[in-house]
C-alpha positions, 0 to 999 in steps of 0.5 A, a space after each residue: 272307466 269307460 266302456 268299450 262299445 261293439 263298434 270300437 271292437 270291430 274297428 280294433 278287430 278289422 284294423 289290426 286284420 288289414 294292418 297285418 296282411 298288408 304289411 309295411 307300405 313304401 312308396 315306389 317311383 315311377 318305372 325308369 327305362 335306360 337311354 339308348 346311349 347309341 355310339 356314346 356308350 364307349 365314351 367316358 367324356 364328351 363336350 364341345 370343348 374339354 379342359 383339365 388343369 394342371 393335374 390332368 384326369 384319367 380316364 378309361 373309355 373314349 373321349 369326345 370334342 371338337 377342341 380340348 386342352 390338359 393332361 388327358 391320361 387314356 387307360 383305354 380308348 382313344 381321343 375323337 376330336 373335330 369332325 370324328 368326334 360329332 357322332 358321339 355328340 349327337 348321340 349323347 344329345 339324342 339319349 339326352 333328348 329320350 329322357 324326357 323332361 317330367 313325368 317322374 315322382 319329385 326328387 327332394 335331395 335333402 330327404 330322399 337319399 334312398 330313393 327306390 329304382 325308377 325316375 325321379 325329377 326335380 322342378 329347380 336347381 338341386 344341390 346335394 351334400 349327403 350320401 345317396 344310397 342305391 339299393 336295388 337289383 342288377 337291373 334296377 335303373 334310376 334316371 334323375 331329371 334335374 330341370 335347372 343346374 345340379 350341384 352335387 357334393 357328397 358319394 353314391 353308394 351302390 348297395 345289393 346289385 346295384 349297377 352304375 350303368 343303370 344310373 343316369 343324370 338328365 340335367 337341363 343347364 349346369 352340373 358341378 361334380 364337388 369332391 366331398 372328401 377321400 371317400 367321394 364318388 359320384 356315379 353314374 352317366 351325366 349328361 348335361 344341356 349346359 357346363 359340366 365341370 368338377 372341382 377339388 378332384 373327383 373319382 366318377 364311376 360312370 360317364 359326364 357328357 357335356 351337349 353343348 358347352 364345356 367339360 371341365 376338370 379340376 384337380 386329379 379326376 379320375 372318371 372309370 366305366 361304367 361297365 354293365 355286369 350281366 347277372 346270372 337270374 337265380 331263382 329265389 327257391 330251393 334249388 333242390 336235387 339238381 338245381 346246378 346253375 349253369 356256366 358259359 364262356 365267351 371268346 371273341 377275336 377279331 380278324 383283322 385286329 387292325 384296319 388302314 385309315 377309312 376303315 373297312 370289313 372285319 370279321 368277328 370269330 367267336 367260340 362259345 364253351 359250355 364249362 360247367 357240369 350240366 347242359 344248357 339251352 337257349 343259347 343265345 349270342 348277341 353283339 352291340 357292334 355287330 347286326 344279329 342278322 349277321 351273326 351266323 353259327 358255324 358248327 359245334 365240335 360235337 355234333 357233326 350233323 348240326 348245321 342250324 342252332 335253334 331254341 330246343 340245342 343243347 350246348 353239351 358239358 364241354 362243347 364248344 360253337 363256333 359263330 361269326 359276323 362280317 360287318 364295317 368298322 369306319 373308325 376304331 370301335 370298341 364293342 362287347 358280345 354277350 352270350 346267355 344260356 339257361 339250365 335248370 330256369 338258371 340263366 348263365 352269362 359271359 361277356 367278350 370286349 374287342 377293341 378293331 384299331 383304324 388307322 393304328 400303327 400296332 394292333 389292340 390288345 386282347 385278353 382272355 378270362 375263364 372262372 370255374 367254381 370248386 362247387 355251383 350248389 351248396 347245402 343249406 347254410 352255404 360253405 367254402 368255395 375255391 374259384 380257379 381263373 386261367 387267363 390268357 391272351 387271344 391277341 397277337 400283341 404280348 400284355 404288360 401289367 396284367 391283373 386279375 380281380 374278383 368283386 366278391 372274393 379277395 386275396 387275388 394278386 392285383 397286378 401280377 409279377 413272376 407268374 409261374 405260366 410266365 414261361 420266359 420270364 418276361 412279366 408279358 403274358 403271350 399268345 403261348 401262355 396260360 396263367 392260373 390263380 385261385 381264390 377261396 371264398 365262403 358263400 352263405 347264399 347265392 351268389 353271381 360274382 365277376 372276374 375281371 382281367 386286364 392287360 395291357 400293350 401298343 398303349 390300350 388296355 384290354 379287359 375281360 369278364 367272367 361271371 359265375 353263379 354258385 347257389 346255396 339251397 333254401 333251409 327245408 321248411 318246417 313239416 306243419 301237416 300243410 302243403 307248402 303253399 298252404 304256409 301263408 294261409 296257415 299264418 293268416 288264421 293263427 293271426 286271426 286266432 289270436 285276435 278273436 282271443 284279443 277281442 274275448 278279453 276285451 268283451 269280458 273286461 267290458 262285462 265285469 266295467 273295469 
């Protein structure tokens, strides 16, 4: 046999050392940053001109043209047509414009149907007919940049965290949407320099915007959200004695509800509520319709003496500030506060969505959501976790076909009928009453899941979010004699053990010429 010389040793030692500390390798695209959508961020649909067949589409956000024709069946917003409707156009040219044109890792829609986060770009025409699979975090983005036409005929699946408002398609002439069977589902927001249209019926989690040309629907479409959830961070360590992820509620009314024709000034009153079981810090309140310089903080109900919130305020188990912004609102908005705080390097969230009617005879509807967990820390190994969601309504108009739904735990009733909170026993959630419901759930590891509720009045739908974090400690390592952050270290010298023994056997068999 032949002989092994010293070299071909070396080169087997050395390989195998970088192989095992580098580990497999993935190629990642290039860092993707989201659009700022401006004013066409409540928009489920914009064009020039819109047109939906026979069977009509459903959809859930604003829609946008200056001349459409079909069965456009709203489940929220509302239709800005002509001169109304131009902002949300030059906004969406605007965030079409933002994308760019190239830059990106190339896109091949045969083989890449997990493409990582980032931004991806296609030189030609594009045509997919498989599954495309997400995977990535609450706040990966991917922007597809199509430089000619996309057809696309197949479903997105998000997996992990995943999030269709972070996905985005940038198309320079044409899109075709095709239903690629009962389990079809495109995702994303679409904006195309061209024609969009979709064919045979599509179910759309996202947005499809039209620059310049027609936006047309065959078939039953239906194009919902997409609506951003923003995750709580969990740290990826034992969370330890402790280490309770906070929980923070957001309520938001609007005074007034509804303005006459042209618009006007409207105040936006706010309560943020620390309903968990440890403080927090770093309270945080943001509104995308309301400017920050507005926002002014009022007082809290515990802390008499305080007048200012700075970024060393605890808001108490229990306690509840009191903000406000005064802005104008020229026609009717749709917007979303956003309130965060942090305890145990654990960041809490909780959103409140609005809807100020201009020029509407009956004012919007308003729906309210809080979920507290059984428990927000769990051992090793997880365990049963019971959630309790009270919903109610802060409006003045009663709700009809109210829901309650949990994306991570089942068993909740949908559509509620017959509530025992339903103190009339009308079906209509009031000002006056407060439904509770359940739902037990078992978490093996951390988990943020959301809560959402809707209900409806005066022909709008209102909605309403709430997120909860429960975290499950991390198994206790085993006790080696080595700190903790001596493991890794610990592993590299049994790896290079075990190589130095390879390399002995390999010397001796060379010896004895075998």
């Amino acid at each position: 046999m032949k002989q092994i010389n010293k070299n071909s040793i070396a080169t087997i030692i050395t390989a195998s050392l970088v192989l095992g500390l580098m580990g497999p390798f993935t190629a990642l695209a290039v860092t993707a940053t989201a659009p700022n959508l401006g004013t066409a961020s409540t928009f489920s649909v914009i064009g020039v001109t819109l047109t939906a067949d026979g069977s009509g589409a459903t959809i859930s956000g604003d829609l946008g043209a200056t001349t459409k024709t079909g069965t456009w069946t709203h489940t929220g917003g509302i239709d800005y047509l002509a001169g109304a409707a131009a902002g949300a156009l030059s906004a969406a040219t605007a965030a079409w414009t933002t994308m760019g044109s190239g830059g990106g890792t190339a896109w091949n829609p045969v083989t890449d149907i997990s493409p990582a986060p980032g931004l991806w770009t296609r030189s030609g025409d594009a045509t997919f007919s498989n599954t495309l699979t997400l995977n990535g975090s609450a706040t990966d983005v991917w922007i597809f940049q199509i430089n000619s036409s996309l057809t696309f005929t197949g479903t997105v699946n998000l997996t992990g965290g995943a999030q269709a408002c972070n996905v985005y398609w940038r198309i320079a002439s044409d899109a075709t949407i095709n239903s690629g069977g009962a389990l079809s589902k495109f995702v994303g927001t679409l904006i195309a320099n061209g024609n969009v249209s979709t064919v045979g019926g599509v179910t759309v989690d996202g947005r499809l915007m039209s620059n310049t040309g027609t936006l047309s629907t065959a078939g039953v479409t239906s194009i919902t959200g997409p609506t951003c959830v923003v995750p709580g961070v969990v740290p990826g360590a034992n969370l330890g004695s402790g280490g309770v992820p906070p929980v923070i509620d957001l309520v938001k009314t609007p005074s007034p509800l509804t303005l006459p024709f042209g618009g006007g000034s409207v105040t936006y009153n706010y309560k943020v509520k620390n309903i968990g079981t440890v403080p927090m810090h770093f309270v945080e309140l943001n509104d995308d319709h309301c400017p920050s310089q507005n926002i002014k903080f009022l007082s809290s109900d515990k802390n008499s003496a305080l007048t200012s919130v700075d970024s060393n305020s605890w808001l108490a188990v229990g306690e509840t500030w009191s903000y406000s912004c005064t802005t104008n609102v020229a026609q009717t908005t749709l917007n979303t506060a956003v309130v965060t705080g942090q305890a145990n390097s654990i960041r809490a969230t909780d959103t409140a969505v609005a809807t100020v009617g201009v020029g509407l005879s009956l004012p919007p509807p308003l729906i309210h959501v809080v979920k507290t967990a059984s428990s927000y820390l769990l051992p090793a190994g997880g365990g049963t976790v019971t959630y309790t969601y009270t919903v109610t309504n802060p409006g003045t108009a009663p709700l009809s076909d109210v829901s309650i739904t949990d994306n991570k735990c089942t068993g909740l009733p949908g559509r509620v009928s017959g509530h025992p909170g339903d103190l009339n026993k009308n079906d209509l959630l009031e000002s006056n009453e407060v439904w509770t419901f359940t739902c037990q759930s078992t978490i093996r590891q951390t988990t943020v899941n959301t809560a959402t509720a809707k209900g409806s009045a005066n022909g709008l739908t209102a909605f309403d979010y709430a997120y909860a974090t429960v975290a499950v400690a991390a198994p206790a390592l085993p006790n080696t004699g080595l700190p903790p952050e001596s493991a890794s270290w610990s592993i590299v010298l049994l790896s290079g053990l075990f190589l130095l023994v390879l390399a002995s056997i390999v010397v001796t068999l060379k010896k004895r010429k075998i």
